[in-house]
The first five atom37 places (N, CA, C, CB, O) and aatype in JSON, in Angstrom:
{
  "aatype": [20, 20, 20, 20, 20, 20, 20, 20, 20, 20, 20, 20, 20, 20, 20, 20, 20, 20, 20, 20, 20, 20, 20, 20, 20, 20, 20, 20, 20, 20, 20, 20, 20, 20, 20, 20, 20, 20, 20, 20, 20, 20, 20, 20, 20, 20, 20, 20, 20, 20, 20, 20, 20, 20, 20, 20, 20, 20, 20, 20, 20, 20, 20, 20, 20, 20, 20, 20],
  "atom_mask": [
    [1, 1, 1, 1, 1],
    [1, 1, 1, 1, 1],
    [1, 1, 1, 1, 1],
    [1, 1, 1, 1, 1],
    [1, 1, 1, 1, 1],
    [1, 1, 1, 1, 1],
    [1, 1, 1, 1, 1],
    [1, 1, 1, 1, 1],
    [1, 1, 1, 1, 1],
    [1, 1, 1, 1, 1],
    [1, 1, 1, 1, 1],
    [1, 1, 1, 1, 1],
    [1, 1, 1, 1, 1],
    [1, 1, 1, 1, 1],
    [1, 1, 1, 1, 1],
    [1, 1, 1, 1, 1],
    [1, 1, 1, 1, 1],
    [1, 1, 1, 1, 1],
    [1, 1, 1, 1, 1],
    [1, 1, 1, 1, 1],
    [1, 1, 1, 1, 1],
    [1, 1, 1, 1, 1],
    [1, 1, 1, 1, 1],
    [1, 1, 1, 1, 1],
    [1, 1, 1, 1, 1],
    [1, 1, 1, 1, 1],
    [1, 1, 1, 1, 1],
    [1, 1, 1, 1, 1],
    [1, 1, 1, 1, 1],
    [1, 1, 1, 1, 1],
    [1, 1, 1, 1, 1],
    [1, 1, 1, 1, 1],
    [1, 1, 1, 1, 1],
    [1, 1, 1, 1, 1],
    [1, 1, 1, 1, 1],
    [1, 1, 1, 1, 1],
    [1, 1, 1, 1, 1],
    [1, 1, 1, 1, 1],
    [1, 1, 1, 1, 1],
    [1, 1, 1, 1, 1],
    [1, 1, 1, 1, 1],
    [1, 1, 1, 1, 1],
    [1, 1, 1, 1, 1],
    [1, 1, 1, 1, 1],
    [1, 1, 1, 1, 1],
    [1, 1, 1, 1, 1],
    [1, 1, 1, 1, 1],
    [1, 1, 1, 1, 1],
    [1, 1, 1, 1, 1],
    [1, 1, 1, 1, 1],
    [1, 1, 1, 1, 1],
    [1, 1, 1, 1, 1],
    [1, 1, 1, 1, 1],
    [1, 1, 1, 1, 1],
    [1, 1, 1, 1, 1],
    [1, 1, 1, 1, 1],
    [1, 1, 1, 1, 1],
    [1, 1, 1, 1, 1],
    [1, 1, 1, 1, 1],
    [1, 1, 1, 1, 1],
    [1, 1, 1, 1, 1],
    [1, 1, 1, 1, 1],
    [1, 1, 1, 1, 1],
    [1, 1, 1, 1, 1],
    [1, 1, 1, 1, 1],
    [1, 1, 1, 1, 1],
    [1, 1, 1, 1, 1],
    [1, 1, 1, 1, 1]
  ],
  "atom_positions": [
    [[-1.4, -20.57, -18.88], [-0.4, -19.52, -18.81], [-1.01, -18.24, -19.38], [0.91, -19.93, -19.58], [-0.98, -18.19, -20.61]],
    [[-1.67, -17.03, -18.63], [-2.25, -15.79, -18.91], [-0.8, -15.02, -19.84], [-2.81, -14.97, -17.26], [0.42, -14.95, -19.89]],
    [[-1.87, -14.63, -20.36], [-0.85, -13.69, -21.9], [-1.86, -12.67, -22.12], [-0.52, -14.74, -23.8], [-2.89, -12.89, -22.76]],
    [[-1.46, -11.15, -21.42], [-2.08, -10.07, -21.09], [-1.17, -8.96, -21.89], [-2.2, -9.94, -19.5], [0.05, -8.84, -21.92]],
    [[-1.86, -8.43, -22.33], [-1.62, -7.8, -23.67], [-2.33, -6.34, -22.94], [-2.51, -8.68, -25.3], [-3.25, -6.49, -22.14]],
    [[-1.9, -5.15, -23.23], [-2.36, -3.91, -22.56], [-1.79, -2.51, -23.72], [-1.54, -3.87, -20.77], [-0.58, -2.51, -23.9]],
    [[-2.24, -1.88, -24.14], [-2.5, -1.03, -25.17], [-2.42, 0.39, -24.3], [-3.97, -1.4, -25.97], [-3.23, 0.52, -23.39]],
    [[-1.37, 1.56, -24.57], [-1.44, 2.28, -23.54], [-0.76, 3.72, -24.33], [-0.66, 1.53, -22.18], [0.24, 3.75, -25.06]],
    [[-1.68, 4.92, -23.9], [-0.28, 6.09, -24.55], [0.89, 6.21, -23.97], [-0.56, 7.61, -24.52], [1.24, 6.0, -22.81]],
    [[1.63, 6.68, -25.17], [2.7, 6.94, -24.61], [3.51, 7.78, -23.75], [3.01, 6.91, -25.17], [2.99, 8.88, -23.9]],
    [[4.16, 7.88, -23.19], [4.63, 8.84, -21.96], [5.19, 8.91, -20.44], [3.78, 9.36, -21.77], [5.8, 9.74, -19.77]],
    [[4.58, 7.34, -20.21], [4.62, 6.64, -18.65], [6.41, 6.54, -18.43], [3.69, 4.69, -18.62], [7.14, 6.15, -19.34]],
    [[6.78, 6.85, -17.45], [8.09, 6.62, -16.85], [8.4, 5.11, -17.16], [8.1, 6.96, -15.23], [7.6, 4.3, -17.62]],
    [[9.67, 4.92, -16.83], [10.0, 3.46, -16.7], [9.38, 2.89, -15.24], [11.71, 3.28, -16.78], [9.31, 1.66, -15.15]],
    [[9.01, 3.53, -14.34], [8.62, 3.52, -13.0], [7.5, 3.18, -13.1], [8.73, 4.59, -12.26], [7.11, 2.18, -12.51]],
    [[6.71, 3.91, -13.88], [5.26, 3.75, -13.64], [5.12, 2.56, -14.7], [4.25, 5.23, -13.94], [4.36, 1.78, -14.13]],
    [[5.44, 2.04, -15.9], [5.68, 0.83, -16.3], [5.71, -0.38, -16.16], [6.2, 0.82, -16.46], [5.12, -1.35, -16.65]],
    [[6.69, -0.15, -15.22], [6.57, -1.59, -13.6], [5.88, -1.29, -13.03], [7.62, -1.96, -12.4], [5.21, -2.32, -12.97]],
    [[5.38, -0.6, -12.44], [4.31, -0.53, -11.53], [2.87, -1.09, -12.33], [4.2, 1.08, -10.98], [2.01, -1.9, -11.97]],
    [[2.99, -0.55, -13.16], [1.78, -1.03, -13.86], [1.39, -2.48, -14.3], [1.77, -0.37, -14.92], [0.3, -3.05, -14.27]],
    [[2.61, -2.89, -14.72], [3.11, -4.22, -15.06], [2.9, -5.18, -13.92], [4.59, -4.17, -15.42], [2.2, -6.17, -14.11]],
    [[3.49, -4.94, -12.65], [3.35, -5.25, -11.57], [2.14, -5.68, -11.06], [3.75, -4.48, -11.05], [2.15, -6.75, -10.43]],
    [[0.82, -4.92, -11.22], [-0.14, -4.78, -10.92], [-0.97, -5.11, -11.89], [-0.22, -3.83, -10.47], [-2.1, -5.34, -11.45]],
    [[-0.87, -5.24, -13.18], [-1.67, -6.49, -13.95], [-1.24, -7.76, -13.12], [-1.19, -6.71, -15.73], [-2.15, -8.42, -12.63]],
    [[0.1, -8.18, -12.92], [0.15, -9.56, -12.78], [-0.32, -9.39, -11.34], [1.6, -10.36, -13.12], [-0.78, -10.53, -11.28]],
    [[-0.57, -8.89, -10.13], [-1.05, -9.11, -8.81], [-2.17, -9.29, -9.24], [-0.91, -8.16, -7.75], [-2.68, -10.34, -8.85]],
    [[-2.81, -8.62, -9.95], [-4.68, -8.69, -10.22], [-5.1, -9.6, -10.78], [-5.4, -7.69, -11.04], [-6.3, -9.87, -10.8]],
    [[-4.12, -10.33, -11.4], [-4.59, -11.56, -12.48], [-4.19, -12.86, -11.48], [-3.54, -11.59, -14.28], [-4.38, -13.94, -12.04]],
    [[-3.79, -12.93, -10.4], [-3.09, -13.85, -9.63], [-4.56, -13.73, -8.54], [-1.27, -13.34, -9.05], [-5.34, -14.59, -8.14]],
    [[-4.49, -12.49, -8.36], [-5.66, -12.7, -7.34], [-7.38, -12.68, -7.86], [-5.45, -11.46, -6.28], [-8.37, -12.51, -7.14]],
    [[-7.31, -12.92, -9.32], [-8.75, -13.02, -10.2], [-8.28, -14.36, -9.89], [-9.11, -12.36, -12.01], [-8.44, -14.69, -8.71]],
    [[-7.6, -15.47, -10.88], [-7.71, -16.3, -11.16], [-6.83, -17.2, -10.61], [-7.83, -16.17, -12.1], [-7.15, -18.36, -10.87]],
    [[-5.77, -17.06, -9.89], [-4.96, -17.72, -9.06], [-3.85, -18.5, -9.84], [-5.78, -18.57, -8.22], [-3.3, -19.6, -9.82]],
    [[-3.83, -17.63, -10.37], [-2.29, -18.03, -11.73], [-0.98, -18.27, -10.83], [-1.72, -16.29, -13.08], [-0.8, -17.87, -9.68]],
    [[-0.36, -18.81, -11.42], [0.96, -18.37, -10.26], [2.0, -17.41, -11.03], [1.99, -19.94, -9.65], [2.52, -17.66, -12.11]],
    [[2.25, -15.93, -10.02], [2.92, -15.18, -11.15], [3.95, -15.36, -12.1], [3.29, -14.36, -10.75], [4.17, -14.64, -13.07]],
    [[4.65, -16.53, -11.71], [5.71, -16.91, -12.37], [5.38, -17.39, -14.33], [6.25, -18.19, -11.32], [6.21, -17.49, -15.24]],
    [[3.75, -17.61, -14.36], [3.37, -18.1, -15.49], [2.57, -16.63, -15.88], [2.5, -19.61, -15.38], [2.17, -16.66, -17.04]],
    [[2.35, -15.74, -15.39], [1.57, -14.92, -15.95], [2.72, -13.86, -16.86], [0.61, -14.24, -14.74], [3.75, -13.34, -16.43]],
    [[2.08, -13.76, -18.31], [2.95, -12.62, -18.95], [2.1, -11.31, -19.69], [3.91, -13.38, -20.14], [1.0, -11.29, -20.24]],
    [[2.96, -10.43, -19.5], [2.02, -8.74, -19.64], [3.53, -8.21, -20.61], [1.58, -7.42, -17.41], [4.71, -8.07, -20.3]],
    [[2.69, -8.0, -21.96], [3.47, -7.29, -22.5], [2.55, -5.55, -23.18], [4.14, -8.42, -23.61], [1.43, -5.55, -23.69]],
    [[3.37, -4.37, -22.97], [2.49, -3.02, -23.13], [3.07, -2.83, -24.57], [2.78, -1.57, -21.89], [4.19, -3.17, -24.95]],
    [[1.92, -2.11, -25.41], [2.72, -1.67, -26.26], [1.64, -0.44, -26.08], [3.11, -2.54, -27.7], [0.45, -0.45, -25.74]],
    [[2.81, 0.95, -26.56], [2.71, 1.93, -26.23], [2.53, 2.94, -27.72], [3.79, 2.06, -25.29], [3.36, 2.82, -28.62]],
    [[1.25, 4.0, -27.85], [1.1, 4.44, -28.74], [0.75, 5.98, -28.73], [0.4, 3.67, -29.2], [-0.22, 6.48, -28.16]],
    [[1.55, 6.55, -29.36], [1.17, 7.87, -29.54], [-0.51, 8.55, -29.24], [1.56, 7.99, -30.95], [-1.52, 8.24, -29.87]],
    [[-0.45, 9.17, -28.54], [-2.07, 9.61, -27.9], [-2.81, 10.13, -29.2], [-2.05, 11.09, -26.54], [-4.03, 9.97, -29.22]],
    [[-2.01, 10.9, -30.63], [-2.84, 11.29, -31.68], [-3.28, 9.85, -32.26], [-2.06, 12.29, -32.75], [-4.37, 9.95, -32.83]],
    [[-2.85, 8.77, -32.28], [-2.87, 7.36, -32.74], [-4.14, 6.56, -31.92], [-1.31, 6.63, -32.4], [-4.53, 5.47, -32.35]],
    [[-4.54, 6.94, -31.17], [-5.73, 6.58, -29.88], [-6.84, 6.87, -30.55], [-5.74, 7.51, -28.35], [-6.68, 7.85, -31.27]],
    [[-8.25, 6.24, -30.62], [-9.57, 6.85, -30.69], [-9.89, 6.46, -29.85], [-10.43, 6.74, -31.6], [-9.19, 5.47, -29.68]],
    [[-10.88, 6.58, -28.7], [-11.75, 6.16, -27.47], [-13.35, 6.53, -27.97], [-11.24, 7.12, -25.92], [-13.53, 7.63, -28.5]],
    [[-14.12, 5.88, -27.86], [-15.61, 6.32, -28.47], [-15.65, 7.66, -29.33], [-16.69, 6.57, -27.21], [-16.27, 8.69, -29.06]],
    [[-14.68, 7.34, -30.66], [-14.69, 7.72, -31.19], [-14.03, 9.49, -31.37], [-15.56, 7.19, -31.25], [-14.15, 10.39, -32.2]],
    [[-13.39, 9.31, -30.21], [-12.96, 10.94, -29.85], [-11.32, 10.59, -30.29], [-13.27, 11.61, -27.76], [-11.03, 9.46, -30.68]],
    [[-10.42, 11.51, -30.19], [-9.05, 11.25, -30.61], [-8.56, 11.88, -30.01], [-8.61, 11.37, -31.75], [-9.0, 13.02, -30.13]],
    [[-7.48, 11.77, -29.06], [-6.68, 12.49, -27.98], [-7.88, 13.33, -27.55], [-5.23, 13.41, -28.5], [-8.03, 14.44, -28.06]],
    [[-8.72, 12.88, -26.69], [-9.06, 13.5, -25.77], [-10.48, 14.19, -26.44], [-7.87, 14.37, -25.26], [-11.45, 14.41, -25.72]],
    [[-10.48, 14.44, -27.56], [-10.94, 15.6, -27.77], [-12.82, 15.33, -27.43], [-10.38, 16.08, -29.41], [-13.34, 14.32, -26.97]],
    [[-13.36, 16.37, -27.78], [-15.08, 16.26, -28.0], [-15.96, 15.6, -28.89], [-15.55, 17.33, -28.25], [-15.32, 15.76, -29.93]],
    [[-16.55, 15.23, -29.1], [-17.56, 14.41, -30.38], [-17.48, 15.26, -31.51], [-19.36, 14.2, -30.05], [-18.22, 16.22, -31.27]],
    [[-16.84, 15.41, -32.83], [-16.99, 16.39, -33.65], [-17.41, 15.49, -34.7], [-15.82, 17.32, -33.86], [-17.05, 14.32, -34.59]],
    [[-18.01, 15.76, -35.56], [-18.43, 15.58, -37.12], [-18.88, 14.07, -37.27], [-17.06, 15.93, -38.24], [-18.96, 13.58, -38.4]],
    [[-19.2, 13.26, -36.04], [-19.35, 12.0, -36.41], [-21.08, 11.71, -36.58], [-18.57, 11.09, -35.3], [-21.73, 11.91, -35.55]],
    [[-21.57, 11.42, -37.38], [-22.95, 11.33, -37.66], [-23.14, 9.78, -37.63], [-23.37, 12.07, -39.08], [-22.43, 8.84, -38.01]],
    [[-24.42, 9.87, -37.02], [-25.26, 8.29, -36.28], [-26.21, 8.23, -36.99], [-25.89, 8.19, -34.64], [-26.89, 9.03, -37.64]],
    [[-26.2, 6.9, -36.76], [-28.19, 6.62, -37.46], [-28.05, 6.95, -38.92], [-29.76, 8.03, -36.7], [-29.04, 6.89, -39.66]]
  ]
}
């Protein structure tokens, strides 16, 4: 039983939600041949200042982070 967990900013319609939702479980049905009825996707949704992505934060440019 797939238990898909998805991490996302916040902002998305209720529309685009399901849709999205929707389309984890088609993709995971047609990766692995789950039957959708067992596949579960829950989003939890987080403020974009709350986000780092390689090390950037909402979006922004590489600032002050020193390597090596």
């Amino acid at each position: 039983m797939p238990f898909i967990e998805c991490h996302i900013s916040t902002g998305l319609t209720h529309q685009r939600r399901e849709q999205l939702i929707r389309g984890i479980i088609q993709v995971t049905h047609d990766s692995i041949g789950s039957d959708p009825k067992i596949i579960n996707v829950i989003l939890h949704e987080h403020p974009a200042e709350n986000i780092s992505v390689s090390s950037r934060i909402n979006g922004e440019d590489f600032k002050g982070i020193k390597t090596g």
